[in-house]
N, C-alpha and C positions, 0 to 999 in steps of 0.2 A: 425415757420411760413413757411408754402410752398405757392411756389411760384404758382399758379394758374391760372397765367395771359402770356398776348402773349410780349414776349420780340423783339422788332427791333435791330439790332444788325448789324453797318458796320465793312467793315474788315476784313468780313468772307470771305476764310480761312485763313488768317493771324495765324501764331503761337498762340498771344495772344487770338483773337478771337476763336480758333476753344476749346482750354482749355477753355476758361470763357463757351462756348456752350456744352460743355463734360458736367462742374459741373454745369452749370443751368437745364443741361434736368432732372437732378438726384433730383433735388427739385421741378419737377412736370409742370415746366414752357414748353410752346412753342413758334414759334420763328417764325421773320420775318426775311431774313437773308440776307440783299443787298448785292452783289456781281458784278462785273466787267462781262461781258460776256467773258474775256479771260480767267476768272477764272474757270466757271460754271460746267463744268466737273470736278476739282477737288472741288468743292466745293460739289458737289454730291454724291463723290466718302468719303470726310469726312463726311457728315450727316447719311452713311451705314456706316460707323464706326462705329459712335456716337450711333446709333441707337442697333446695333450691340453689342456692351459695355454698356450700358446703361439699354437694355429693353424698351425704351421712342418707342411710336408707332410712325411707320414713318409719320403719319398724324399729328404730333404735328411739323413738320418740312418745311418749305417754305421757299426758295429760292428763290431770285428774283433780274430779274439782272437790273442793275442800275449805279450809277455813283453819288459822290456827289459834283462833280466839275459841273454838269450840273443842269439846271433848275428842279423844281420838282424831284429832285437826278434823272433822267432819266427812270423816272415810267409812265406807261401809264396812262391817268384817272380814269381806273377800281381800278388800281391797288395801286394810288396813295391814291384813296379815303377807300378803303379797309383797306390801313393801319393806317391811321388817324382813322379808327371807331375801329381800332381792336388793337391795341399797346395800352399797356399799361407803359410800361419803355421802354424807349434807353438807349443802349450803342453804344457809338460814340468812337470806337478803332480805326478807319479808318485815316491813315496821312503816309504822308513821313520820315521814320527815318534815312535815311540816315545825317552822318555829313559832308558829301559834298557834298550837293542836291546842284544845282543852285536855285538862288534867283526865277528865274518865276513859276518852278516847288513845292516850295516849298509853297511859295503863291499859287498858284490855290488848289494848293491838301490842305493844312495846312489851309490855312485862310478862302479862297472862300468857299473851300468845308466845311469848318464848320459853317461858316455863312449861308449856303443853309440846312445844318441839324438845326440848329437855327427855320430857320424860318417853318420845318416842326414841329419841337416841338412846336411850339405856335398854329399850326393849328389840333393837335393831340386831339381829344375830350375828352378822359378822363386818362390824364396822372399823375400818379401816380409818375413819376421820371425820372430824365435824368442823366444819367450817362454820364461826361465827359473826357476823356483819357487826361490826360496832361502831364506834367516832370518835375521834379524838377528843370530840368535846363531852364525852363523861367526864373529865377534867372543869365542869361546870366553871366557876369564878376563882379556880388557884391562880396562880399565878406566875409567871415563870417559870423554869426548864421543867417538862412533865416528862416522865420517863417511860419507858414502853410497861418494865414491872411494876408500876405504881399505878394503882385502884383508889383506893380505902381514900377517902376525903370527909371533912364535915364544912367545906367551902361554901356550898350552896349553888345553887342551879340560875340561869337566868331564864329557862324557858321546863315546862314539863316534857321537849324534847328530849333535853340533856337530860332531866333528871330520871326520865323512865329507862333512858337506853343504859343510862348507871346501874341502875336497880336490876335491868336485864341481865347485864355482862359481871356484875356481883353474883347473880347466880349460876351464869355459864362459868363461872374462871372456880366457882366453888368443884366443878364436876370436873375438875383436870384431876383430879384425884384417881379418878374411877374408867376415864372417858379420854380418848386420843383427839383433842381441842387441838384447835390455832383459832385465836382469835386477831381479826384484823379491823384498823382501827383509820380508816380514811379520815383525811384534812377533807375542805371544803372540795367538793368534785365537780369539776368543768369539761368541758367540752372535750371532745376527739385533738389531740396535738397534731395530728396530719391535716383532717378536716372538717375540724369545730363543731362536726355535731353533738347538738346535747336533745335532750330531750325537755328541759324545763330551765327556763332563765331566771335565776337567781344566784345569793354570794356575788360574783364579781361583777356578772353580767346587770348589776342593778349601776354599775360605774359604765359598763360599756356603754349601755341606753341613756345613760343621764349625758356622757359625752358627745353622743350622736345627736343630740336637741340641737346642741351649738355648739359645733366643734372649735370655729373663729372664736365665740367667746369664752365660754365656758373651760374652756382648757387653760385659756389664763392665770385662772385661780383654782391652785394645786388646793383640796380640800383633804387631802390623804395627811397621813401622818409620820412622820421619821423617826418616831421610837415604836411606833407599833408593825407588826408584820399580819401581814392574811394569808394563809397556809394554803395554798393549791396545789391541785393534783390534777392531771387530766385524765380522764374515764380510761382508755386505752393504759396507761401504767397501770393503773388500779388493776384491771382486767388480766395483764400479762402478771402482774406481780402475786394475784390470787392462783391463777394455772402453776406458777412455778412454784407455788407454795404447798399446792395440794399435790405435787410429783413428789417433794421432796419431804424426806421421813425427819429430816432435821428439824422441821418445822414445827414437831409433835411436841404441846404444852406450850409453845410458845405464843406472845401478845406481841404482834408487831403494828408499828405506826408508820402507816404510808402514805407518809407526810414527805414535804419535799425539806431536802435535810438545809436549804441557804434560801430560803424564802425570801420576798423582797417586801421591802413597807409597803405601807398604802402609799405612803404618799409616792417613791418607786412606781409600784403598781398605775396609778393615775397617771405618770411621766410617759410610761409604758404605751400606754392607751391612745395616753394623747398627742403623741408621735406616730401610733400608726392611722389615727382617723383624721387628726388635723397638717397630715402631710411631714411628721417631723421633728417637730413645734415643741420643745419642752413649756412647762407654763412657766407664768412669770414672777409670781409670788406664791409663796405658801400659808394659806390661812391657819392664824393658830387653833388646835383641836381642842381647848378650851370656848371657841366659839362654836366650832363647825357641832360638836356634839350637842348642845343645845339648842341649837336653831334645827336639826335634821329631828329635835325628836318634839317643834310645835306641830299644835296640830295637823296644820293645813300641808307640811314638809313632804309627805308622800306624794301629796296630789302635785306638788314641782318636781320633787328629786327622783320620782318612781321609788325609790328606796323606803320600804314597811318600818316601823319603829321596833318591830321583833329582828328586824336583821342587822339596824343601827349599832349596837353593842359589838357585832363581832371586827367592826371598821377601827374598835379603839379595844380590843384583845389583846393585855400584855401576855402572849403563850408562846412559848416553844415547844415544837417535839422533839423528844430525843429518836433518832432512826434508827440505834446502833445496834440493833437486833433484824431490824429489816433489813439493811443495807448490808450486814453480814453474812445474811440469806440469800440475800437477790442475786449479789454482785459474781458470783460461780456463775449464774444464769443469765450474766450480760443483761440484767434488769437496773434501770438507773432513772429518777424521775426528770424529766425535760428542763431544761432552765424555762421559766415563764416569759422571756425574751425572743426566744427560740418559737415558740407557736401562738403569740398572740396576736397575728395577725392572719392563721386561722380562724382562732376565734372570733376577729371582728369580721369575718369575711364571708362567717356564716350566719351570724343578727345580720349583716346588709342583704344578706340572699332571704334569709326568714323572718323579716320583722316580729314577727308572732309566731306561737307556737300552737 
């Protein structure tokens, strides 16, 4: 199936977004592409990339700057009604990820702003699909097997990341009613599986860097944990598994988790690690995470471990995803997430080329 239709697309140029716009223009599609006006130059400067790589003619390309914390996302009328007659799919990537947004910020951008993308998708005249960006961690502090159809919680949240993208995706999953939804629900997202680019180090990459201080020592003592798992994905499945999702009509209503279905613990993870930067090496003991969690959240703990005390909680997350709506979907489409074995030594390959980002 190529894609022959005009995609709206926020978020553009976010990491995620300017990848999903790379492989949508390569299936024939064009674009609406809301943007911040603080962004708009580099948002220009990505679409001659895109363009660039791709062969896609630059007229299959529209930028257009906007806001989705305001009224009409901050479109003029030309411009608003233009893209009601001319969208055919949304993608709604647009949100705050930080996990220590303040609570106001993270409402206007998280909830507001998708409640005002909401109500253009109802006004959109021939919409074929909405594509909505969410996380696995709406799942705030449950615990245990989370399923793809399971929303509704009174758990509570550890950060007003989780708890606004909840409050988001309660109102997007209310409009399957009325509106041709998928919504997609990524694990923690890492680098490129071929070649580790990421755009932003965090989630694992705070164990990459803390390994790379002292790989001789520091690898010694396993600080990960053997009941707890860290759910990874790397950006390119995300990327292929949204394309295959938005070709295919089976997808419609559906909540899938594109999460990696055999994830490996932390303390796995660290062995991981520290086999590819200390030559091999598994460590030699493993700290119990009755210690390691209280010493990572004194105060002074960041300024050793590089690790923030808003990302400390998700290193001892009792969570599973269930996949068996994605992996139901995907696997026609030869879609399958990476073992974490298999590319992490991309990933380390790419912190030793870019220290900093």
């Amino acid at each position: 199936m190529v894609l022959d239709e005009t995609i709206f697309i926020t978020g553009f140029p976010g990491f995620l977004a300017t990848r999903l716009v790379k492989r949508l223009a390569g299936e024939g599609a064009r674009f609406i592409l809301l943007t911040q006006p603080a962004f708009f130059t580099t948002a220009h400067e990505a679409v001659q990339q895109i363009v660039s790589e791709t062969g896609s003619p630059a007229t299959n390309f529209r930028i257009v700057e906007g806001d989705i914390t305001k009224p009409d996302l901050g479109l003029s009328p030309d411009e608003l009604a233009q893209a009601r007659r001319e969208t055919a799919t949304i993608f709604h990537l647009a949100a705050i990820y930080d996990l220590a947004v303040a609570q106001d910020v993270a409402a206007r951008v998280n909830v507001e702003g998708t409640l005002n993308i909401n109500e253009f998708a109802k006004t959109v005249e021939r919409l074929r699909r909405y594509h909505y960006i969410s996380t696995c961690y709406v799942a705030g502090r449950r615990q245990g097997l989370i399923k793809e159809d399971e929303l509704h919680h009174d758990a509570g949240f550890r950060n007003h990341y989780e708890e606004t993208k909840y409050l988001a995706e309660l109102q997007v999953e209310a409009l399957k009613a009325e509106l041709p939804i998928t919504i997609h629900r990524p694990s923690v997202v890492c680098g490129d599986s071929k070649t580790g680019e990421t755009a932003k180090y965090d989630g694992i990459y705070y164990l990459i860097h803390y390994l790379r201080r002292w790989p001789g020592g520091l690898s010694l003592l396993n600080i990960g944990n053997a009941a707890v798992c860290l759910n990874l994905v790397p950006v390119d499945f995300v990327i292929e598994a949204m394309v295959a999702l938005a070709k295919d009509d089976r997808a419609k209503g559906a909540t899938v988790q594109l999460a990696d279905p055999q994830p490996l613990t932390t303390k796995e993870l660290f062995d991981e690690i520290s086999k590819t930067i200390g030559g091999g090496r598994d460590s030699f003991a493993t700290l119990p995470a009755k210690i390691v969690y209280p010493v990572l959240m004194l105060p002074l703990a960041p300024k050793i471990t590089g690790l923030p005390h808003s990302a400390v909680p998700y290193f001892f997350l009792e969570q599973t995803y269930d996949t068996t709506r994605a992996q139901e979907l995907l696997a026609p489409h030869g879609i399958h997430c990476p073992r974490f074995p298999d590319y992490v030594q991309a990933l380390v390959n790419f912190v030793a080329e870019h220290p900093t980002l």
